[in-house]
C-alpha positions in Angstrom: 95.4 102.4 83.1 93.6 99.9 80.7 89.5 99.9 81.9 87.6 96.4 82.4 84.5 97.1 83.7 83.4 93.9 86.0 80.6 93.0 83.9 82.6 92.2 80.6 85.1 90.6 83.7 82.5 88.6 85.2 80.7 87.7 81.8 84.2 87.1 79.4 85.3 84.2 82.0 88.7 86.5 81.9 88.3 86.5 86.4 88.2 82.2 86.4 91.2 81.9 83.3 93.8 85.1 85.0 93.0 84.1 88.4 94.0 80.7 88.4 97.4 80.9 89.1 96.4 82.3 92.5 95.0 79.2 93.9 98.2 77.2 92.5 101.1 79.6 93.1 100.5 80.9 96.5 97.9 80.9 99.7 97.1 84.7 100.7 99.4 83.9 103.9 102.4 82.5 102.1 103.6 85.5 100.3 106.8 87.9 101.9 107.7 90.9 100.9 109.7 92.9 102.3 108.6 96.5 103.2 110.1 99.7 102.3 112.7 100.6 105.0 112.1 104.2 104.8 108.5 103.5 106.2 109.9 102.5 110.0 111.8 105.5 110.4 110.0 107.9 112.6 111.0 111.5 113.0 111.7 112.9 116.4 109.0 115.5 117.8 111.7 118.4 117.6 112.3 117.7 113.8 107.6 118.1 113.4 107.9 121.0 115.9 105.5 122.6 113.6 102.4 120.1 114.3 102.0 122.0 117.9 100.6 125.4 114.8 97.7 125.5 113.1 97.3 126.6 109.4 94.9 128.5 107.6 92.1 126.5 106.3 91.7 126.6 102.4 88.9 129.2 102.0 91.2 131.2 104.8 94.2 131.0 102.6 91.7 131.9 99.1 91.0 135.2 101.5 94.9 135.6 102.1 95.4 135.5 98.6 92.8 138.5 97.6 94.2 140.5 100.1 97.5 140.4 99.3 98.9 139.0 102.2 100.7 136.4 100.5 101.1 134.1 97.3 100.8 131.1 95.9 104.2 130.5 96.2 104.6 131.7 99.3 101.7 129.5 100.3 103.2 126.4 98.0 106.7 126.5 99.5 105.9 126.0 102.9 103.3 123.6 102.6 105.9 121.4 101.0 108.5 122.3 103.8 105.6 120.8 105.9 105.3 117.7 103.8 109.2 116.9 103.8 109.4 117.5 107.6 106.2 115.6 107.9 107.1 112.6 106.0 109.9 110.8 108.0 107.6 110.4 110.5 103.8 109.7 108.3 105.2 108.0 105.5 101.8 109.5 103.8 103.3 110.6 100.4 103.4 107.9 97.5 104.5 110.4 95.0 105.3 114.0 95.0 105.4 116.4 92.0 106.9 119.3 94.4 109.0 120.9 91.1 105.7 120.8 88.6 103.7 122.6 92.1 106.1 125.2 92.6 106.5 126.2 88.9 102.4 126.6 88.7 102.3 128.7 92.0 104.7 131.2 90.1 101.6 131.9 87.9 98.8 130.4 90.3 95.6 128.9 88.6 92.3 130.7 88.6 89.0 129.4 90.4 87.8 129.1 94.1 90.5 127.1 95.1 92.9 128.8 93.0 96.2 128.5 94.3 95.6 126.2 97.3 98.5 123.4 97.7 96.9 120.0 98.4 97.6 116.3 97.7 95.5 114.0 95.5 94.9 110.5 96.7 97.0 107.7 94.7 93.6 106.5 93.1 92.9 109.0 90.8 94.5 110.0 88.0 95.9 113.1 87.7 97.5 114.4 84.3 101.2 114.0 83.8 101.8 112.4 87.2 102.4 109.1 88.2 99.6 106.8 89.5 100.4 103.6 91.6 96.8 103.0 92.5 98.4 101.8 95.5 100.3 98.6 93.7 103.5 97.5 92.9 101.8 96.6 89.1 101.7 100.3 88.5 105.0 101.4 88.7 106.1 103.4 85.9 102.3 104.2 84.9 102.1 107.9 84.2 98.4 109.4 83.8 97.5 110.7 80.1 94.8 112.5 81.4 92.9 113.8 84.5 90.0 112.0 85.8 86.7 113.3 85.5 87.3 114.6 89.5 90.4 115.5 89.0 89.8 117.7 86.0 87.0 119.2 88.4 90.0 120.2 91.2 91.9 121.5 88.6 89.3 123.9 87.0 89.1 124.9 90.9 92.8 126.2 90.9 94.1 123.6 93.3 98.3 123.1 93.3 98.2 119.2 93.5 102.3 118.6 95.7 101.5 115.1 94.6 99.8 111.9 95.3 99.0 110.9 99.0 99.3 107.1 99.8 96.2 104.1 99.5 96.6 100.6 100.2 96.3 99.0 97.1 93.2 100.1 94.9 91.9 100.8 98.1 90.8 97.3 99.0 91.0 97.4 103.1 90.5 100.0 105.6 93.9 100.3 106.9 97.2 102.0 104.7 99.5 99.7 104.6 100.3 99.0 100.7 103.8 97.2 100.4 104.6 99.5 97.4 105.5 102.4 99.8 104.8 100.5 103.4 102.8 101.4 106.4 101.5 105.3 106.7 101.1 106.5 110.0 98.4 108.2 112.2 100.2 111.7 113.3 98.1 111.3 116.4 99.7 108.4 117.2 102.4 106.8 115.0 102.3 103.4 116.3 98.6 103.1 114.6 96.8 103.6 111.5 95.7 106.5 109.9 92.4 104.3 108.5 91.5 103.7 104.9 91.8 103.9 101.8 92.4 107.7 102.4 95.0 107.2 104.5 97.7 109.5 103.3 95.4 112.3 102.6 93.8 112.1 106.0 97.7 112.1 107.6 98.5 114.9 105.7 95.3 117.0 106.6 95.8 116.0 110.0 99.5 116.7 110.5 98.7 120.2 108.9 100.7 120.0 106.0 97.7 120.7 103.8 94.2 122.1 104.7 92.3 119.7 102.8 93.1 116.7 100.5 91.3 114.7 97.6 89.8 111.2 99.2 87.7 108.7 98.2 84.7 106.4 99.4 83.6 103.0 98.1 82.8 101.5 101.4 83.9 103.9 103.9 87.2 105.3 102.4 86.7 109.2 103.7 84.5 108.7 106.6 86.9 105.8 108.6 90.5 108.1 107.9 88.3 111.1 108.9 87.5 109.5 112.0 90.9 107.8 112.9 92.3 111.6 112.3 90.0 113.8 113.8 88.8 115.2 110.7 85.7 116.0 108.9 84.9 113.6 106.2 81.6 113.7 103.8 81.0 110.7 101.8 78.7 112.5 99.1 75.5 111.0 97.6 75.9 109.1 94.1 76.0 111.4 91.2 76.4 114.8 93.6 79.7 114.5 92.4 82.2 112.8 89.1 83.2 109.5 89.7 86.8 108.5 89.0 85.6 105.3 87.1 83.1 102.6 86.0 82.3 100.9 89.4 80.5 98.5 87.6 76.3 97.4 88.3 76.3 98.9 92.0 78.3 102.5 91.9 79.3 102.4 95.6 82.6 104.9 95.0 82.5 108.5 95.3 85.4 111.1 95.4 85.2 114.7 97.8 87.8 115.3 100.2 89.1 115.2 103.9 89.0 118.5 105.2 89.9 120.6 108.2 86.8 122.4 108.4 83.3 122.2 107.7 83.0 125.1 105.2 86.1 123.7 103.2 84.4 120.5 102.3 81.0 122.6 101.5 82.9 124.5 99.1 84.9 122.1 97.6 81.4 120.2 96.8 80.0 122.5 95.5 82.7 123.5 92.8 82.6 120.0 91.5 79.2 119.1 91.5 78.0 117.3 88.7 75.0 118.4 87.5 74.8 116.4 84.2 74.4 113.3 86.4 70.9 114.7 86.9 71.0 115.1 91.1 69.4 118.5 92.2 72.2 120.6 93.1 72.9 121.3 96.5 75.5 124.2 96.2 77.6 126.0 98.4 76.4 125.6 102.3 77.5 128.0 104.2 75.5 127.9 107.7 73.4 125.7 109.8 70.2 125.3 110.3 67.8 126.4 112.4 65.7 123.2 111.7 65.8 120.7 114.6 65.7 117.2 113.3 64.9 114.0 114.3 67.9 111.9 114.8 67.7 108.3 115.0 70.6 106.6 117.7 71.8 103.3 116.2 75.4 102.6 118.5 75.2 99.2 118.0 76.7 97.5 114.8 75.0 95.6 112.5 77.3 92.7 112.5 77.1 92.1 115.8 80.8 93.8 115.9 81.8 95.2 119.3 82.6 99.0 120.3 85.5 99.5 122.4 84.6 101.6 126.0 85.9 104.6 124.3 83.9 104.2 121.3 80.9 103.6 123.2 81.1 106.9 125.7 81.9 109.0 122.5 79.2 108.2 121.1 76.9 108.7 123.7 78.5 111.9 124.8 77.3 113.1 121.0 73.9 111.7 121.0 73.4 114.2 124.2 75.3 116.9 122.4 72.4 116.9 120.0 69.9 116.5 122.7 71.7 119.5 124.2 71.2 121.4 120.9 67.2 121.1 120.9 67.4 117.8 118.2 65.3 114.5 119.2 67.2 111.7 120.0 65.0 108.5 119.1 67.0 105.0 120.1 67.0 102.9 116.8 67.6 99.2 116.3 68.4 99.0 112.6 66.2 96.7 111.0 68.2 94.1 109.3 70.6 91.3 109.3 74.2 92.5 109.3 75.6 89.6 108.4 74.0 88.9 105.4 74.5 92.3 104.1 78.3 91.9 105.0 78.7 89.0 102.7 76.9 90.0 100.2 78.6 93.6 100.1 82.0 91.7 101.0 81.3 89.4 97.7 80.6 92.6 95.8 84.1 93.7 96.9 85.7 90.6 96.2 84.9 91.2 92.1 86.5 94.2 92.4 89.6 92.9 93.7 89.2 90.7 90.5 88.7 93.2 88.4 91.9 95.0 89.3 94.1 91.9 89.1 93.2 91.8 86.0 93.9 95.3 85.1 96.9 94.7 86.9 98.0 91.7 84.9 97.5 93.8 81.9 99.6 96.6 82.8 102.6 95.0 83.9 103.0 92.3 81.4 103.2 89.9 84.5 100.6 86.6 85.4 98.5 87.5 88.3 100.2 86.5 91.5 102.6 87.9 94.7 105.3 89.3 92.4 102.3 92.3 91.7 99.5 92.2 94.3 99.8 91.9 97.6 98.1 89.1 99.4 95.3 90.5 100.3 93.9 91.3 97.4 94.5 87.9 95.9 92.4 86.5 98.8 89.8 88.9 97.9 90.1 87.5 94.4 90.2 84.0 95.1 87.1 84.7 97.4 85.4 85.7 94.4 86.8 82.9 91.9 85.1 80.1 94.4 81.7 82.1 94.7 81.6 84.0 91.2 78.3 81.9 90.5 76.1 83.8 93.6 77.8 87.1 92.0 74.1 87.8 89.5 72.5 87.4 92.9 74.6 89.7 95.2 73.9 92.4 92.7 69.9 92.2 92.8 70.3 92.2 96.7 72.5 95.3 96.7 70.5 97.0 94.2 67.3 96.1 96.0 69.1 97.5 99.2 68.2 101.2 98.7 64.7 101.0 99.1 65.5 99.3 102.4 67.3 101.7 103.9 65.7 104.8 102.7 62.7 103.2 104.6 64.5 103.4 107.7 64.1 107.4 107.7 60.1 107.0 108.1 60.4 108.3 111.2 63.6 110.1 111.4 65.7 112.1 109.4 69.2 111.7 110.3 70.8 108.2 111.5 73.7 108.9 114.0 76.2 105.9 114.5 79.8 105.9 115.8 82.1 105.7 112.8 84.2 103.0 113.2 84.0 100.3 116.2 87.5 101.1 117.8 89.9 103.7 118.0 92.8 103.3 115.4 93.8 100.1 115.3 98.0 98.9 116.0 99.8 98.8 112.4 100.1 95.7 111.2 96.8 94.2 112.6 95.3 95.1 109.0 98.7 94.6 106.8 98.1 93.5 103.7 100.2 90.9 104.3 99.1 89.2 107.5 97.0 85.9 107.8 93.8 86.5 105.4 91.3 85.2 108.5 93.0 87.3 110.8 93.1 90.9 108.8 89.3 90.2 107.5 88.2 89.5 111.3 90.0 92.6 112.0 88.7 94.8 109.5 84.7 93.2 109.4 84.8 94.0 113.1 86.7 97.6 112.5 84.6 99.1 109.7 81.0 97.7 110.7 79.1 100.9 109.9 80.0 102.4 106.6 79.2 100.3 103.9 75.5 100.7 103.7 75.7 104.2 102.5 78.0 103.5 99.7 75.2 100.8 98.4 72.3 102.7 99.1 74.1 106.1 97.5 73.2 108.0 100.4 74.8 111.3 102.1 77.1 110.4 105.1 79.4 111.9 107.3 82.4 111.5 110.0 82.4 114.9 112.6 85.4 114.5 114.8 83.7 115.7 117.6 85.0 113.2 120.6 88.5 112.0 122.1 89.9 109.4 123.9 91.4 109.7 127.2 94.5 109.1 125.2 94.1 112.0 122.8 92.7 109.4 119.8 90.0 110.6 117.7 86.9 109.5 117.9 84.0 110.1 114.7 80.5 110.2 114.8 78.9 109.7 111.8 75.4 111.2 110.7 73.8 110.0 107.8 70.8 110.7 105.7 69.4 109.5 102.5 70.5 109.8 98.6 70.2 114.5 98.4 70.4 115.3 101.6 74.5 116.1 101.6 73.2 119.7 102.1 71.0 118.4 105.4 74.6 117.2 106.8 76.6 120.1 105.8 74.1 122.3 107.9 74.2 120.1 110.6 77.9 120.3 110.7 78.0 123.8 110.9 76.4 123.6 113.9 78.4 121.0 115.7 81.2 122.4 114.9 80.2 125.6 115.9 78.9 123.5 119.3 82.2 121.5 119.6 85.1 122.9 117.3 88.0 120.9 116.6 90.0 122.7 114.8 92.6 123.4 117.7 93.1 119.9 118.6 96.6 119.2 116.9 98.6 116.1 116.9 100.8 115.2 119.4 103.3 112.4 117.4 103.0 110.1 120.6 105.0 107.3 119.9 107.5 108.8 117.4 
């Protein structure tokens, strides 16, 4: 995939000449196309009779492994038996390399992880396998290389079975991309499964895989953690490789969705980049006896509204933590919501540029429907008509860290819900749905996660509460840039307090 960093966009004039045709050719709303069929074809419960089991987590199957009570094969083959019952009814799997896995479980890989099936999210480039970045542009593209992440997982011994689904390049909290269609949420497969991790979250939470590559520009892990009762760690800037140039504000990182709390420890700490000059914070692998001060924000920013079940999650884990001897302080978070939004939301809309771009230049093919989807050529028209404010969106954003690391003056770890709802009906965020609508839909949906991606900062999604319907519910504790190994211990602890690991999907609605 040809690299334009959105600084030599921005300053060549490249966005304003290859975005043009948007504006003339099509309206974000005016654009059809029609959605894979194979994506509206739910399986029956009796064909996912397996989702009532529970697997092995990855450092549980590692221990299987070195003591001989099974292989990688073994452990490769039925994980993919998992995936092509799973599929039918998840639609979570935008390429799989199930041949390639199988022939590298016959002589497994070394490292931690060695041997491990898992899926690697359709963002990142893995060597020798397709990438669709989530986009009809990219079909055909086959990586040359690994990623600086991905090259980390591989020296960890993982068997990628393919590429989970995005919505394309991970623009909009819902996975949706018209290149495959709609993934579903195995808890319920009338809704989402959140975004941009979508796929990988499904897959973890179906149990097809233990854990699965995600990543995190503005709340990528943490929202499909908490639409799938997961566990999702959105590490600090430069704990970990980035996949690529994110431009003057680096807002993306890449870790994983996991099943378990020491899963995602581990996995951190086998890529951690120490030449991106973070103190390390290793492998975690208890909690704490420190009890913290934990400041209790519930309501958003934005001025967004909680559903009730939302609401009474989140309450239910403030006093969990009260129960477990931490202070619970009530917190109005000091600033205007609003503003941030647009200025983060402007932010995004250059990247939406940037890829059109990128995408133009792959395919051969003028920016317009016949290669992105609507939504992202509302983002990028968004941008075309306020590119002049773009010089001062980046000195508020960078000037945005100090601000919220003063906010843990006189607490250590900020506890809001995750998201504002439950998982939202498919289709209310489709790609191609009435711009207004979706970005009403999604602002309101995803109020609380973008902060940490501009401010760096350690942040996490415990699935720790349920609806009265069975739907996940995340609580998400964050702390400053360094303190992912703060979290990690505290996560120990709730799960220990609250586990989840038994609560297994129940395919309502397939």
């Amino acid at each position: 995939m040809t690299k334009t960093t959105r600084r030599q966009l921005l300053k060549s004039g490249a966005a304003l000449a290859a975005l043009t045709p948007i504006a003339t050719a099509c309206a974000p709303t005016d654009s059809a196309v029609e959605i894979p069929t194979q994506a509206t074809e739910p399986a029956t419960p009796e064909t996912l009779s397996y989702f009532a089991k529970n697997i092995p987590d990855g450092l549980e199957q590692v221990a299987m492994l070195a003591r001989g009570e099974t292989t990688s094969l073994e452990l490769t083959q039925a994980a993919i038996e998992r995936a092509k019952a799973a599929e039918p009814a998840l639609n979570a799997i935008a390429n799989d390399t199930y041949e390639t896995a199988l022939l590298a479980a016959e002589n497994p890989p070394t490292g931690m992880f060695g041997g491990v099936p898992t899926f690697i999210k359709d963002l990142l480039d893995w060597q020798d396998a397709p990438t669709l970045y989530g986009s009809r542009a990219f079909e055909g593209y086959i990586a040359p290389a690994d990623a600086p992440f991905a090259a980390a997982w591989r020296r960890a011994g993982v068997i990628s079975l393919g590429k989970s689904t995005s919505p394309e390049m991970g623009l909009i909290s819902s996975t949706e991309p018209l290149v495959t269609g709609a993934t579903r949420n195995p808890y319920d497969t009338r809704r989402i499964p959140g975004g941009s991790s979508g796929g990988a979250a499904a897959l973890v939470a179906a149990r097809v895989v233990p854990f699965a590559h995600a990543s995190d520009g503005g709340g990528s892990i943490r929202i499909p953690a908490a639409c799938c009762g997961l566990f999702g760690l959105k590490p600090s800037r430069d704990a970990l490789p980035i996949s690529r140039d994110s431009g003057p504000v680096s807002i993306s990182v890449n870790h994983a969705v996991t099943l378990t709390v020491r899963d995602s420890a581990a996995l951190f700490a086998v890529a951690e980049a120490p030449e991106n000059g973070l103190t390390l914070t290793g492998n975690i692998t208890e909690a704490s006896t420190r009890r913290l001060r934990i400041g209790y924000a519930p309501n958003p920013i934005n001025g967004a509204q909680l559903d009730v079940e939302t609401r009474a999650g989140i309450e239910r884990t403030a006093q969990l933590c009260r129960d477990l001897g931490h202070e619970v302080i009530d917190y109005s978070i000091p600033i205007d919501g609003v503003e941030f939004g647009d200025q983060f939301l402007l932010y995004w809309a250059a990247g939406a540029a940037d890829f059109a771009q990128q995408a133009s230049q792959f395919s051969g093919k003028p920016i317009g429907p016949d290669i992105l989807e609507p939504w992202t050529l509302g983002l990028a028209q968004m941008f075309m008509r306020r590119q002049g404010e773009f010089d001062a969106a980046i000195a508020y954003l960078k000037a945005f860290e100090a601000i919220y690391e003063s906010w843990f003056e006189t607490f250590d770890v900020l506890l809001t819900p995750t998201v504002s709802t439950v998982a939202p009906k498919i289709g209310e965020q489709a790609p191609d749905g009435d711009f207004d609508a979706v970005m009403d839909n999604v602002l309101n949906f995803a109020a609380f996660t973008a902060p940490m991606n501009v401010s760096g900062a350690a942040s996490m999604s415990v699935p720790l509460q349920w609806s009265d319907e069975g739907l996940p519910i995340g609580s998400m504790f964050s702390g400053k840039r360094g303190d992912d190994g703060l979290l990690l211990a505290l996560a120990y602890e709730l799960e220990a307090a609250q586990p989840w690991i038994d609560r297994l999907p129940t395919l309502k609605g397939a």
